[in-house]
C-alpha positions in Angstrom: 156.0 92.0 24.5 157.4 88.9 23.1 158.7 86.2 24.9 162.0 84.2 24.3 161.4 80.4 25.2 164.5 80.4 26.8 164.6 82.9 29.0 165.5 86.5 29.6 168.9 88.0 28.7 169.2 91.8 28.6 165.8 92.3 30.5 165.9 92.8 34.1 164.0 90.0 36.2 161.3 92.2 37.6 160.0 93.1 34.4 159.5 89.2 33.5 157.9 88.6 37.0 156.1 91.5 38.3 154.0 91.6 35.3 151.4 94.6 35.7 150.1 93.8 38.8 151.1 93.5 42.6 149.9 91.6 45.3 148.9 91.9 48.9 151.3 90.2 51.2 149.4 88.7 53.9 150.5 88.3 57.4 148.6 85.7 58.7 151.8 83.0 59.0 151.6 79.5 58.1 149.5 78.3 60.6 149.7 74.7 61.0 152.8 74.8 59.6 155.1 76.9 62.3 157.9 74.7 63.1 160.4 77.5 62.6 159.3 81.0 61.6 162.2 81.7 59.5 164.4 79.2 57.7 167.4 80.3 56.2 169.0 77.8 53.2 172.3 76.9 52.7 174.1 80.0 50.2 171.2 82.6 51.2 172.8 83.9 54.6 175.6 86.2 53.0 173.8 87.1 50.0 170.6 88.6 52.1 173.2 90.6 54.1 174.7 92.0 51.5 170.9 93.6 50.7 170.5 96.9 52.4 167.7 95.8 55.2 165.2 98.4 54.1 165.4 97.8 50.3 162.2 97.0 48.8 162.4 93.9 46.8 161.1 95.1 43.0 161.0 90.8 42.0 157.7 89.8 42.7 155.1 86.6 42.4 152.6 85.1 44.3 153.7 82.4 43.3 157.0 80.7 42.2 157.7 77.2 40.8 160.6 75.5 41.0 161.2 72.8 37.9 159.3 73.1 34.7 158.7 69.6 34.1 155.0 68.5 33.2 154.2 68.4 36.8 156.0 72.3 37.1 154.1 73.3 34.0 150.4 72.0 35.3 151.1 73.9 38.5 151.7 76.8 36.3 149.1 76.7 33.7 146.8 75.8 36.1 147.4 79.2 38.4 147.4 81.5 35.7 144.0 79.7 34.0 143.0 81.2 37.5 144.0 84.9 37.3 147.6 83.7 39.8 150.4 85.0 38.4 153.7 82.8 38.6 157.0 82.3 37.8 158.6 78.9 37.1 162.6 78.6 37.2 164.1 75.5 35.0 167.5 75.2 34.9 166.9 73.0 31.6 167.2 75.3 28.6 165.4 72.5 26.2 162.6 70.7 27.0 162.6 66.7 27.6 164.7 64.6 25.5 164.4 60.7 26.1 160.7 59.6 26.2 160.5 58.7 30.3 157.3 58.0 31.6 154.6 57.8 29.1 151.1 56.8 31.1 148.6 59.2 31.4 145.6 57.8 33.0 141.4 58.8 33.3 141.9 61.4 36.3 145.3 63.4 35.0 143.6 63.4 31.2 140.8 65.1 32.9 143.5 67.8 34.6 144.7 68.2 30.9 141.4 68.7 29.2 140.7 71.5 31.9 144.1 73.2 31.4 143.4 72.9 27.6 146.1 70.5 26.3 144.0 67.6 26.4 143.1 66.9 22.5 146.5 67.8 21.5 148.1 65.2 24.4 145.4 62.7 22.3 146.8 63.9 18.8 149.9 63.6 19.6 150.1 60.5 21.2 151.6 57.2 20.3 150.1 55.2 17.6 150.3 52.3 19.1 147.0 50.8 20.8 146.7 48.8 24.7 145.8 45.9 22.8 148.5 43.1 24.0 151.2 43.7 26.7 153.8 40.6 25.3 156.8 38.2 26.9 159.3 37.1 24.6 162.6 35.3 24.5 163.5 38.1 21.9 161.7 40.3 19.5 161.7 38.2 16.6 161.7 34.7 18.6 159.5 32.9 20.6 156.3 34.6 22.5 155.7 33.2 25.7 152.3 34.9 26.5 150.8 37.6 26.1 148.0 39.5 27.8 145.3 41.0 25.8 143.9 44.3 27.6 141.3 45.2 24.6 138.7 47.5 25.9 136.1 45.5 23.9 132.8 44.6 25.3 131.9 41.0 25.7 128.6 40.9 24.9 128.6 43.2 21.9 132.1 43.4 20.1 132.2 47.3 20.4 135.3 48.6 21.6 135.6 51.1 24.3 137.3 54.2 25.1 141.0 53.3 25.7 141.7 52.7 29.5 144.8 55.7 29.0 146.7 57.8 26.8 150.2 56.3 25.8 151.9 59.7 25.6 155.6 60.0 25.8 157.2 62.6 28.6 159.3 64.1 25.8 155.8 64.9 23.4 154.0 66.0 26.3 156.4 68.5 27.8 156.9 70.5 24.8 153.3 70.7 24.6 152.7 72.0 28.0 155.7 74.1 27.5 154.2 75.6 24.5 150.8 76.3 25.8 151.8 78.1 29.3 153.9 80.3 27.3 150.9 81.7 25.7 149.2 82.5 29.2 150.1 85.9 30.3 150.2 85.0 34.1 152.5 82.6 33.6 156.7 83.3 33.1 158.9 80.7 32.6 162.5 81.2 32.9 164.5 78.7 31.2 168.8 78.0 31.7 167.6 79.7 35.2 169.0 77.8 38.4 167.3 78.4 41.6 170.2 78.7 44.2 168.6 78.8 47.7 165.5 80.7 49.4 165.0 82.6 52.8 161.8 82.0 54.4 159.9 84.3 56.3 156.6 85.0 58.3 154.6 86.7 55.0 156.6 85.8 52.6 159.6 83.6 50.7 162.8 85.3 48.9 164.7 83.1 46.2 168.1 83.7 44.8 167.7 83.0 41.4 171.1 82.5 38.9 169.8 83.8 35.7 170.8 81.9 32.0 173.4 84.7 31.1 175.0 84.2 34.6 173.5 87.4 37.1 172.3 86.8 40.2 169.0 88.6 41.5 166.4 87.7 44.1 162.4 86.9 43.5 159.9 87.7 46.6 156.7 85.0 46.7 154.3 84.9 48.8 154.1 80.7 48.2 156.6 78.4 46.9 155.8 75.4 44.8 158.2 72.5 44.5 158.3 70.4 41.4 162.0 69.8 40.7 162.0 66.0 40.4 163.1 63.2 42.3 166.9 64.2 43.3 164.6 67.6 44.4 167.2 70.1 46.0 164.3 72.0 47.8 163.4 69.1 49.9 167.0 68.1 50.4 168.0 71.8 51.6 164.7 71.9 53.7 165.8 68.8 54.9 163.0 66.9 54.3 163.8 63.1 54.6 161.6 60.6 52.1 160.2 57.3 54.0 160.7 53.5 52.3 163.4 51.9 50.3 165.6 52.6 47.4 167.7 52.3 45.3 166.2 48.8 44.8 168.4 47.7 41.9 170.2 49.5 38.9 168.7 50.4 35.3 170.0 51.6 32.0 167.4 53.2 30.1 168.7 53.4 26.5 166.4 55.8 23.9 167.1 54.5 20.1 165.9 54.6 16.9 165.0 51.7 14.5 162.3 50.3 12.1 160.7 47.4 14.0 157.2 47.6 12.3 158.1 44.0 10.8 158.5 42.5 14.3 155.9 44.7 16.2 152.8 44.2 13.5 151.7 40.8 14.7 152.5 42.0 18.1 150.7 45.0 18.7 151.1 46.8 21.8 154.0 49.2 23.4 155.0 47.3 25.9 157.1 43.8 25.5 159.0 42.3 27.5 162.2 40.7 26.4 163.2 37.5 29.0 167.0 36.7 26.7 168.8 35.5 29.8 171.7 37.0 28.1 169.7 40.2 27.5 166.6 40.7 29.4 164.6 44.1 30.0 161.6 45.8 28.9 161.3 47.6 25.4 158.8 50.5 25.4 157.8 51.1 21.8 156.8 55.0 21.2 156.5 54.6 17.7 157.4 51.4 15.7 159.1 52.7 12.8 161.5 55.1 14.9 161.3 55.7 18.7 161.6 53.4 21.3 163.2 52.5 25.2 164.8 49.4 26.7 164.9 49.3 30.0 168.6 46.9 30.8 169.5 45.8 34.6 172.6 46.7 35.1 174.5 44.0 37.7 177.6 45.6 38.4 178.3 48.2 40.9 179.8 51.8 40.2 183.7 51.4 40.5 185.2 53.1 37.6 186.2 50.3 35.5 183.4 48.0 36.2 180.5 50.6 35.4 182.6 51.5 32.3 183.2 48.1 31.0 179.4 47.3 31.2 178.3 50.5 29.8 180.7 49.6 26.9 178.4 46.4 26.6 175.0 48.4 25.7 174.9 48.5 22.2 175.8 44.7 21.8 173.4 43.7 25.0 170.8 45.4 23.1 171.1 43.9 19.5 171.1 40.8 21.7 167.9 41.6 22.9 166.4 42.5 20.0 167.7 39.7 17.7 166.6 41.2 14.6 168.5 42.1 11.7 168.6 46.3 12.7 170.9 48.7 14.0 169.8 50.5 16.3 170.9 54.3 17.0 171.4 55.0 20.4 170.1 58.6 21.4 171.1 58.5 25.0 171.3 55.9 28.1 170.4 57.6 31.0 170.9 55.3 34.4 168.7 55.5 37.0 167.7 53.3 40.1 163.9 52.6 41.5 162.6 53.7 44.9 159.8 53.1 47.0 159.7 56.3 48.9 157.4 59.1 50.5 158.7 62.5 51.3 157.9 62.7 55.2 156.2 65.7 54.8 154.9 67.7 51.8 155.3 71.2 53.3 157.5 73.2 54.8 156.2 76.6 55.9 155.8 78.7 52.6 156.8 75.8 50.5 155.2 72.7 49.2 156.0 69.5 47.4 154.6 68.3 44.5 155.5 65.6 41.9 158.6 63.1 42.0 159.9 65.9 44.2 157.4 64.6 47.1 157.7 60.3 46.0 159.8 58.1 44.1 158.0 55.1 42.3 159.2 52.5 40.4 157.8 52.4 36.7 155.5 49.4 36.9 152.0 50.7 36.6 153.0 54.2 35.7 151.7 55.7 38.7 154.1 58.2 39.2 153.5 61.5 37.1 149.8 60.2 37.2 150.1 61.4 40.7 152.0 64.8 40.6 149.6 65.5 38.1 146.8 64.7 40.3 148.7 66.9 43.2 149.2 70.0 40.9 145.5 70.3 40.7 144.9 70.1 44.1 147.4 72.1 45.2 146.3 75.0 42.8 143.3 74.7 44.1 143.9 75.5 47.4 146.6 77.8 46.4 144.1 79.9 44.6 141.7 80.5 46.7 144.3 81.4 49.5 145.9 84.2 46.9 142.8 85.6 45.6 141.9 86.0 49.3 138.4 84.1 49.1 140.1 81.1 51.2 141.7 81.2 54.6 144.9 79.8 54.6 144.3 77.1 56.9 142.7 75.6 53.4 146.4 74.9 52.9 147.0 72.4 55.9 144.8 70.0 53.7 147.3 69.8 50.9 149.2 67.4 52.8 146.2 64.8 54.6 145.0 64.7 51.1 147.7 64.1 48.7 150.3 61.9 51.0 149.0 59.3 52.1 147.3 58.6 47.7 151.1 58.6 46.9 152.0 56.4 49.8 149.1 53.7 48.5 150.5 54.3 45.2 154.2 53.8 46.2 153.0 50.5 47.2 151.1 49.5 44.4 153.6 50.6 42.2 155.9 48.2 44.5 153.5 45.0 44.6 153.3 45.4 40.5 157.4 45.0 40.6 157.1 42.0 42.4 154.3 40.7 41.0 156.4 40.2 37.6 158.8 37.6 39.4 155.9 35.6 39.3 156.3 34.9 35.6 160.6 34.6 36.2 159.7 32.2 39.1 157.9 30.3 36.8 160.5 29.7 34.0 163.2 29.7 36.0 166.3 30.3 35.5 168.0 28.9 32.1 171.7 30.3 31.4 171.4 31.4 27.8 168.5 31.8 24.8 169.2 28.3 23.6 168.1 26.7 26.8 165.4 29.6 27.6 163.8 28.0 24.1 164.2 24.4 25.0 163.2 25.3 28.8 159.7 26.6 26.9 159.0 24.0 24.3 159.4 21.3 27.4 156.5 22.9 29.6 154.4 20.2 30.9 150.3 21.2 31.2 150.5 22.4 34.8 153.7 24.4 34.1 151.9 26.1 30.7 148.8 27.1 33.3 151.1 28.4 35.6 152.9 30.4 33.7 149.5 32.0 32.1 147.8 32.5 35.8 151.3 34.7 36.3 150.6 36.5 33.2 146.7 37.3 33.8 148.6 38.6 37.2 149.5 41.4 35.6 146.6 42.5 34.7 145.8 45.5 37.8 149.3 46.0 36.9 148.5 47.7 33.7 144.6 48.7 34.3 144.6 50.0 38.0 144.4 53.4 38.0 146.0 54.1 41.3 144.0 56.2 44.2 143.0 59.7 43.2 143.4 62.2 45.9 139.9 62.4 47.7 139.1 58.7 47.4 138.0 57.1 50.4 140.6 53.9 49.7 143.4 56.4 50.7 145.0 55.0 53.9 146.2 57.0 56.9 149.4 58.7 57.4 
């Protein structure tokens, strides 16, 4: 029976996620895990009692996902590759728009080759090579410095395998999206919104909100959580995340333009842009049309303020750029760095997984390296519990694993942050471009080896790949 990419309409839920086979609900608890035996969610407790208490629930899945982001979609590719069927609710009835993160390092390109997706991640991938990672006053005026990050051997001149795949989120989800479709374990149900859950003993029972607007209820025996950093499963289970945030405020503005002219001598994706009238970071996806500009924003959200410098975008951004181009703005999407850990990563029947478990800031692009990373292990263990050759205690280890590689990874992502006020502190502060340029051209010998010790600074930034889950480097909880 053919699928519609987004989602059932006529069809009743349990035909698009009790598939042809059941499952054995097991009653062995959640040992380890008993803090309350049954948790009911904010919006569940009416709409179970209105359910006769001896009607059989017809909605089953071992396992449902909630979020069908790239981390949501490795969780669910991953399962059915195993034989575990699933179900994955998005509320999102397109994939990914606006390129977000775009990193994908050694370990997480492994997890894609093993679901399958891993050539067509490399095929599709941006153009653009790690060569040089490049400070500018703008894009067409002075360099400052740059940092070359070739992978070429010293002694022989060969070039090496690429240290990651530069991979935007909006290419990559519509490739996962298209392959998990094609799995016949796997069910995703797009322009779906999951509206609470009911946790029991054996077993978990969501209310789901389904894209033509019925409501009707799925049974799982396990609950995967993978829907993003503002994650309303971990704020209804009322799981509080550890650390800092919001840090400062971002505009991240998606547009199109030629810049090949300006970007050919300065090969690399990543420049950044140190205007004092119009700093930030532009990520270049592909020269000739896609790219990102990351913009601090300084004012604070009081109606006429935040509109007044949203108003500003388009000109702080030609400022930026200082080339002659217009750039079309797709979207500007605002968003605020954290350094934060969820406290815990489960909650009886339900787990944590992806930005829905940390918050990083950007700078090493350790974030979705990391859900990755956690969707395999979770599966994993997740699989052997369903297919009852695992005891569920295999579970418990989900958590001691995982946490404490994204608190190390929270902090490196931190430490890379600060490490670029090193090149700022440097410089200093000049008012406008003019004196930025005159600021430069008056460097004195030790300021000019300062200034390229801060750059070379950078370099973990860029290379590290973060701690993998299992590596002895992980620090405690």
């Amino acid at each position: 029976m053919a699928r519609s990419p987004d989602g059932p309409s006529s069809r009743s839920l349990s035909r698009i996620v009790s598939g042809r086979r059941s499952f054995r609900r097991r009653r062995s608890g959640t040992r380890g895990h008993d803090r309350k035996p049954t948790v009911h969610m904010e919006g569940m407790g009416d709409a179970m009692r209105t359910r006769s208490k001896d009607e059989d629930l017809k909605d089953r899945t071992p396992v449902l996902v909630i979020g069908g982001g790239p981390v949501g979609l490795v969780v669910s590719g991953l399962l059915a590759q195993r034989g575990i069927r699933n179900c994955v609710v998005e509320r999102r009835r397109e994939a990914q728009c606006a390129p977000a993160a775009h990193v994908l390092r050694k370990r997480p390109m492994e997890i894609l080759d093993r679901l399958g997706v891993g050539e067509a991640v490399r095929r599709a991938r941006s153009p653009l090579p790690l060569d040089f990672i490049t400070w500018v006053t703008t894009l067409d005026g002075k360099e400052i410095g740059r940092l070359d990050l070739r992978p070429v051997d010293p002694e022989t001149g060969v070039r090496g395998p690429e240290p990651w795949t530069n991979c935007a989120q909006n290419v990559l989800e519509p490739i996962l999206l298209r392959h998990v479709e094609t799995l016949p374990e796997a069910r995703i149900l797009r322009g779906a919104e999951w509206l609470g859950l009911d946790q029991g003993d054996d077993c978990v029972t969501a209310r789901i909100r389904l894209e033509e607007g019925t409501e009707s209820f799925v049974e799982a025996s396990w609950v995967v959580a993978a829907d993003g950093a503002g994650s309303p499963t971990r704020r209804r289970l009322g799981i509080p995340m550890e650390g800092p945030g919001p840090l400062a405020r971002f505009a991240m503005i998606h547009f199109e333009a030629d810049l090949t002219p300006w970007i050919r001598d300065r090969p690399g994706p990543i420049l950044w842009i140190m205007n004092p009238e119009s700093p930030g970071t532009l990520i270049v996806h592909d020269p000739g049309a896609s790219h990102v500009f990351m913009m601090p924003m300084q004012g604070t959200r009081d109606g006429d303020g935040e509109r007044a410098e949203r108003e500003a975008i388009p000109a702080r951004l030609a400022a930026a750029l200082g080339v002659p181009v217009t750039p079309r703005i797709l979207s500007i999407d605002e968003w605020s760095p954290h350094v934060q850990v969820a406290e815990r990563y489960r909650e009886g029947r339900v787990f944590l997984v992806g930005d829905a478990a940390h918050r990083f800031p950007p700078t090493g692009g350790l974030g979705l390296n990391t859900g990755i990373q956690e969707a395999a292990d979770l599966v994993d263990r997740l699989a052997g519990v369903v297919s009852g050759t695992a005891p569920e205690t295999l579970l418990d280890g989900y958590e001691s694993t995982c946490r404490p590689v994204a608190r190390a990874n929270a902090h490196e992502s931190f430490e890379n942050m600060k490490r670029l006020g090193e090149i700022t502190g440097v410089i200093g502060a000049p008012p406008d471009l003019k004196s930025l340029e005159e600021r430069l051209s008056s460097f004195s010998r030790e300021e000019a080896q300062r200034l390229a010790r801060a750059i070379e600074a950078q370099r973990s930034h860029f290379l590290s790949d973060g701690l993998v889950p299992g590596d002895s480097a992980s620090p405690s909880r």
